[in-house]
C-alpha positions in Angstrom: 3.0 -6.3 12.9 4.2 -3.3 11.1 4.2 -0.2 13.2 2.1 1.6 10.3 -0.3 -1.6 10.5 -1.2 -1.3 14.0 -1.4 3.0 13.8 -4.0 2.4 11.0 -5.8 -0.1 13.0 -6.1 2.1 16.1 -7.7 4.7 13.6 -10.0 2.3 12.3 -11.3 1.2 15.5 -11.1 5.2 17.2 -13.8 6.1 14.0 -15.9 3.0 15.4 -15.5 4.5 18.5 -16.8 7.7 17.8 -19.9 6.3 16.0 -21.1 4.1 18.9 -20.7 7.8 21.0 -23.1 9.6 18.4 -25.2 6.2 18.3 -25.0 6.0 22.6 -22.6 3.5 23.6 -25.3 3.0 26.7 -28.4 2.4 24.1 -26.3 -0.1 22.1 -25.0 -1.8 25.2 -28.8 -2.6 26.2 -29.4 -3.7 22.7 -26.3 -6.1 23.2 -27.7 -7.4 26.3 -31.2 -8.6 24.9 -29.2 -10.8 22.0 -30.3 -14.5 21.4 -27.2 -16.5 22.2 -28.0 -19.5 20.3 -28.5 -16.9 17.1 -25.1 -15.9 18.0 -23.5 -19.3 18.4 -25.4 -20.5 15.2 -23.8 -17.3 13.0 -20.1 -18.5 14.2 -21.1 -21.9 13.1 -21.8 -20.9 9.8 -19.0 -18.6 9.9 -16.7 -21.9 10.3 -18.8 -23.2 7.6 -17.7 -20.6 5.4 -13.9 -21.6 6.4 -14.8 -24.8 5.3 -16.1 -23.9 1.8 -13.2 -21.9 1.2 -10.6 -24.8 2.1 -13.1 -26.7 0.2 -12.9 -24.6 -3.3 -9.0 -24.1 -3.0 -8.4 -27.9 -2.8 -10.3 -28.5 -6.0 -8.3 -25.7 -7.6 -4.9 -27.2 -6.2 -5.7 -30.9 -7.4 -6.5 -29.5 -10.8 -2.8 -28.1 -10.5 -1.4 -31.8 -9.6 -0.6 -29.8 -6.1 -1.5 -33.1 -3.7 -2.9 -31.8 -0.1 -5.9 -31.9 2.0 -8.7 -29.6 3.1 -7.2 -30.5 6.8 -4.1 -29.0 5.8 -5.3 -26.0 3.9 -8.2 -24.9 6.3 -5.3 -23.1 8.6 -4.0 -21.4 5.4 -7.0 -19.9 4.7 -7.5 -19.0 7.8 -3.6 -17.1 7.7 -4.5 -15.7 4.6 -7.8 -14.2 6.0 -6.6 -12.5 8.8 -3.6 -11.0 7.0 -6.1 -9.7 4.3 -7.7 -7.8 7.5 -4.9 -5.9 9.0 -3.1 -5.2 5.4 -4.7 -2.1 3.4 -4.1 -3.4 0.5 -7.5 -3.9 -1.3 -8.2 -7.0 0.4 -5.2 -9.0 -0.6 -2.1 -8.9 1.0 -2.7 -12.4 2.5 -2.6 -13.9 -1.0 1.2 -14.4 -1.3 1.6 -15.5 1.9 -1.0 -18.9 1.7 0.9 -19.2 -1.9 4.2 -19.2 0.0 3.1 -21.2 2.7 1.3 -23.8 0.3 4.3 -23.8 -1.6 6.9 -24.8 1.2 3.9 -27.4 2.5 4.0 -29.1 -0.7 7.3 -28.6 -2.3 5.8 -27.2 -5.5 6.7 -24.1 -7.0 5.9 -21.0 -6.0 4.4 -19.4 -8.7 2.4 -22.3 -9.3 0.8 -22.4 -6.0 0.5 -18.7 -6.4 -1.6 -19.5 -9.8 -3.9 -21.7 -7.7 -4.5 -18.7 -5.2 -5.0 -16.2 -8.6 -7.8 -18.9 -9.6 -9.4 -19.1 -6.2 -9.4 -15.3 -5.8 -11.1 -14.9 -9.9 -13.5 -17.5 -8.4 -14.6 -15.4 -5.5 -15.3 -12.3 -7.6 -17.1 -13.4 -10.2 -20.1 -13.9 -8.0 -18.8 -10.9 -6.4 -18.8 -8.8 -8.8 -22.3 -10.0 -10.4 -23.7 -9.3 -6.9 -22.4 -6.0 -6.9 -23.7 -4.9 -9.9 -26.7 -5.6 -8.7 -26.5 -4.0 -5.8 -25.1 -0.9 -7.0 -28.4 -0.5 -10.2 -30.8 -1.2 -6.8 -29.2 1.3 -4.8 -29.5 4.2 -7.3 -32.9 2.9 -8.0 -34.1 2.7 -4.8 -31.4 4.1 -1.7 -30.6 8.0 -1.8 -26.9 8.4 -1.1 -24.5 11.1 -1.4 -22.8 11.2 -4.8 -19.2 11.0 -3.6 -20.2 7.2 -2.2 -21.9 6.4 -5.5 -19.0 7.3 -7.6 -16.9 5.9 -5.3 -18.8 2.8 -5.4 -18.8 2.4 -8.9 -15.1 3.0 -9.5 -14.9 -0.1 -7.2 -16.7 -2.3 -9.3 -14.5 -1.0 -12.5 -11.4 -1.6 -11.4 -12.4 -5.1 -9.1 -13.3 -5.9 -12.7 -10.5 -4.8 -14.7 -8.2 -6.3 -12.1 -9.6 -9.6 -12.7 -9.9 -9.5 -15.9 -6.5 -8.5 -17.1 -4.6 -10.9 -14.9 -6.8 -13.6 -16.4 -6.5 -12.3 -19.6 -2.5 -12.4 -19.1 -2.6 -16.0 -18.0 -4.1 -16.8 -21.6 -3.1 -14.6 -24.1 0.5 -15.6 -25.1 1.3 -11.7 -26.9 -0.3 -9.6 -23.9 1.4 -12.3 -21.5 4.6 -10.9 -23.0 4.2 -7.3 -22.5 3.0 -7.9 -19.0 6.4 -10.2 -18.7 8.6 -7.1 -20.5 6.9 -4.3 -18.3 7.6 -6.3 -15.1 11.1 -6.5 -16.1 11.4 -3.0 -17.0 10.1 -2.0 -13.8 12.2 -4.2 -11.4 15.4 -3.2 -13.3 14.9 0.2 -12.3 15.6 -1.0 -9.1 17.5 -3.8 -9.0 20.6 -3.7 -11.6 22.4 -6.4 -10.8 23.1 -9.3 -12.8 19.5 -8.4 -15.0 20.2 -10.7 -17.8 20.0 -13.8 -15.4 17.0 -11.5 -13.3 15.4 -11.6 -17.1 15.9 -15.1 -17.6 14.0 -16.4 -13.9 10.9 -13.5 -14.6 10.1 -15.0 -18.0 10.4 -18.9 -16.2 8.3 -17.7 -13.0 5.9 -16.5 -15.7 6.0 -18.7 -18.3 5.2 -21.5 -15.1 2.2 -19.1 -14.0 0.9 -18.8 -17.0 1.2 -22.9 -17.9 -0.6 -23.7 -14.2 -3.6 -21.3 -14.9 -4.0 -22.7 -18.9 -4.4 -26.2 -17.3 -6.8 -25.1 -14.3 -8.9 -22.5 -16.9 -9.8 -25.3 -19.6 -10.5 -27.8 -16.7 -14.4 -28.1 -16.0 -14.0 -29.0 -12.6 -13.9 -24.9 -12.5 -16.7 -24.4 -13.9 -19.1 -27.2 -12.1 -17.8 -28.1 -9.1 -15.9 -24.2 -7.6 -17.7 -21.9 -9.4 -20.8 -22.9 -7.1 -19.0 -23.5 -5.1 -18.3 -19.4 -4.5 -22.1 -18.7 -4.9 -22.4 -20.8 -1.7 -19.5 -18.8 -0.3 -21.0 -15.8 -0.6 -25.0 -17.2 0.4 -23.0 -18.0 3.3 -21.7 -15.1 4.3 -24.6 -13.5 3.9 -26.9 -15.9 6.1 -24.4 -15.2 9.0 -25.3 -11.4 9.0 -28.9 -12.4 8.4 -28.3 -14.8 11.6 -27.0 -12.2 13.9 -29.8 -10.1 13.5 -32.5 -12.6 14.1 -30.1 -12.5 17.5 -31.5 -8.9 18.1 -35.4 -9.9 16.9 -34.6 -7.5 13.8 -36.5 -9.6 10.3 -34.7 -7.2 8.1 -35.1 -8.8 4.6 -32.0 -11.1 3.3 -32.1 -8.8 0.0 -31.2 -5.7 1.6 -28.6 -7.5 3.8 -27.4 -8.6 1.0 -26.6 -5.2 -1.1 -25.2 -3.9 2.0 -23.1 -6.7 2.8 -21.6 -6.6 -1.1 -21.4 -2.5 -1.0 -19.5 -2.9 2.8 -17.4 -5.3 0.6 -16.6 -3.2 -2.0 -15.7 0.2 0.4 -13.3 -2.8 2.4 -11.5 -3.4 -0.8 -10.4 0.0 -1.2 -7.3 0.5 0.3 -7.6 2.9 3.3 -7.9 1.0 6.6 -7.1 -2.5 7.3 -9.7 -4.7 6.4 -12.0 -1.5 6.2 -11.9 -1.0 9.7 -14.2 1.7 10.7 -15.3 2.6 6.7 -17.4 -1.1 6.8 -19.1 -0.5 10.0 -20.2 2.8 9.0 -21.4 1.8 5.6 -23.2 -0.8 7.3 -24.8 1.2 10.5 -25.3 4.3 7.6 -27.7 1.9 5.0 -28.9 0.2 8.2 -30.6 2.4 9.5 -31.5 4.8 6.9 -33.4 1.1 6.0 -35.5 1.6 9.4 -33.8 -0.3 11.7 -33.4 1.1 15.0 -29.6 2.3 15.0 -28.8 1.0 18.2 -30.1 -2.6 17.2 -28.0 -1.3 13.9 -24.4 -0.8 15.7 -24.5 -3.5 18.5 -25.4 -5.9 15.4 -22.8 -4.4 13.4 -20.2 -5.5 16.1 -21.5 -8.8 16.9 -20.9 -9.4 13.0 -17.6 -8.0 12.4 -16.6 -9.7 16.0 -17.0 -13.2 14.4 -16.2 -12.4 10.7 -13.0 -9.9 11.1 -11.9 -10.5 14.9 -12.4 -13.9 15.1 -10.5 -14.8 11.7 -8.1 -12.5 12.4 -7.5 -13.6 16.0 -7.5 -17.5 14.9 -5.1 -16.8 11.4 -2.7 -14.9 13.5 -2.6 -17.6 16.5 -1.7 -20.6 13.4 0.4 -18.4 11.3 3.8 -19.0 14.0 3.4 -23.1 13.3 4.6 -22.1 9.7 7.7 -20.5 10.6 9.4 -16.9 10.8 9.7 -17.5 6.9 6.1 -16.7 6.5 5.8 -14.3 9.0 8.3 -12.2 6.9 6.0 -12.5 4.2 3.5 -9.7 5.6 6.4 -7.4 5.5 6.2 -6.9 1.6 2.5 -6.0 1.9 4.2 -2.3 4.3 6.9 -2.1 1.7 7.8 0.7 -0.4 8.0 0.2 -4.0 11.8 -0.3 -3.7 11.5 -3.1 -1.5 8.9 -4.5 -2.9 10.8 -5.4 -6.0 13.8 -6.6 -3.8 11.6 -8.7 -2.1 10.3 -10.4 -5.7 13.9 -10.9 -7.0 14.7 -12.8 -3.4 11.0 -15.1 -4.2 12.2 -15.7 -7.5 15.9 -16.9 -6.0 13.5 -19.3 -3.8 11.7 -20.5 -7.1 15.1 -21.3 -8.5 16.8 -23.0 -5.7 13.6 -25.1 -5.1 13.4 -26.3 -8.6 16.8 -27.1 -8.2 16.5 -29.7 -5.0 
């Protein structure tokens, strides 16, 4: 783990820290000791449920892709992928590459191929997403008073979560702005990398041209549409049930509705990139609408951990314990997540050497 990683984690769990003192660490730890432990057992159940559905989705993608695997094989990617997404602050994302790269060595297929599977699962995930957060946001201006800075900042989330996902889609099936996406990348890694950039050109525009190909075929297949677009509804039912779970644990009915808007706008302050995972911003977003809701903020916080115990600690704990059995290779991977942008590009040429020699054997 980058030095910078673990600093930023320490600061995300020194700001939980100083909430549960403002709270009353002893009022919370009472509130802790009256939990229902079968509530609690049943919330990691569903959270392993949720592992499942996401293995689930990913192998419907990859068969659509002709990538041949099995949920039994996939389920520990996901689980890598999750747990790098929490300790990168990178909007939620920097364990993409590395389940592309990993799936991609597993199967022999080509990396940016595999990577276009991942793009696919990830659109999948915020479409609901992003309808739910709409939502969310209109009821909370409607119906929550909050500070103006958190409004605007929750807002500029949903735009650019949108544009985001719609721009890369709209890359992967417009030929002419495919193109100038293809161009601009090579613009900008040749400002950094000037060696040899007429064969550099020729392996960005193949590495493209093969991403684009693998999300044509996977977009105009209606196994997308029917089988893991519900399929990320359900994800995201899911996740909300566990947080609905784990406070039946503390005898708190607080309706599923308002769980849900605040589980979506924790989402949303998670994505921005700040803390790993949103360490510290989540909890408080969730304590903050909590109990400004009427719940007791003691029952608030020591819920607030139980969650974030089984749906950031545990993933992370169980994605980092798997991710050795797939080599140093893919443990380098995290690296270009901390990079600078210098790096970064050094650290595409060098996947796009591995996309070459792999087509080659």
């Amino acid at each position: 783990m980058k030095h910078k990683t673990a600093i930023f984690l320490i600061i995300g769990i020194i700001i939980m820290a100083v909430m549960l003192y403002f709270i009353g660490i002893d009022e919370v730890i009472e509130a802790l000791k009256i939990a229902n432990f079968w509530y609690i057992l049943l919330a990691i159940l569903v959270q392993i449920l949720t592992y499942y559905l996401l293995a689930l989705r990913w192998n419907i993608i990859n068969k659509i892709a002709n990538i041949n695997t099995s949920i039994r094989n996939i389920l520990p990617m996901i689980l890598v992928g999750l747990s790098i997404n929490n300790i990168t602050p990178s909007g939620r994302s920097g364990g993409e590459p590395v389940r592309a790269y990993i799936l991609s060595k597993d199967t022999k297929k080509p990396y940016e191929e595999t990577f276009a599977t991942v793009i696919t699962d990830r659109a999948l995930d915020m479409f609901p997403f992003l309808i739910l957060s709409i939502i969310s946001v209109v009821s909370i201006i409607l119906y929550i008073n909050i500070s103006y800075v958190i409004l605007i900042i929750l807002i500029v989330s949903v735009i650019g979560v949108t544009l985001a996902s719609v721009l890369l889609i709209y890359m992967s099936i417009n030929e002419k702005f495919g193109e100038k996406a293809t161009k601009w990348i090579i613009k900008l890694i040749n400002r950094f990398y000037k060696k040899d950039p007429e064969s550099l050109e020729k392996k960005v525009i193949k590495a493209i041209s093969g991403f684009q190909k693998t999300m044509k075929t996977m977009l105009k297949d209606k196994k997308i549409l029917y089988q893991a677009l519900p399929l990320s509804f359900l994800i995201w039912a899911s996740e909300i049930l566990r947080v609905y779970i784990v406070f039946l644990a503390f005898g708190a009915n607080v309706s599923p509705l308002l769980i849900g808007e605040v589980f979506i706008v924790a989402s949303l302050i998670g994505m921005i990139p700040l803390l790993p995972g949103g360490l510290g911003a989540v909890e408080g977003v969730m304590i903050g609408f909590y109990s400004s809701a009427g719940i007791s903020p003691s029952i608030t916080a020591a819920a607030t951990l139980v969650e974030r115990a089984i749906s950031f600690w545990m993933t992370t704990i169980l994605g980092f314990a798997i991710l050795p059995y797939y080599g140093s290779s893919a443990i380098d991977k995290i690296k270009l997540t901390n990079l600078s942008e210098e790096e970064t590009v050094k650290e595409v040429v060098e996947d796009l050497d591995y996309i070459e020699n792999d087509k080659e054997n």
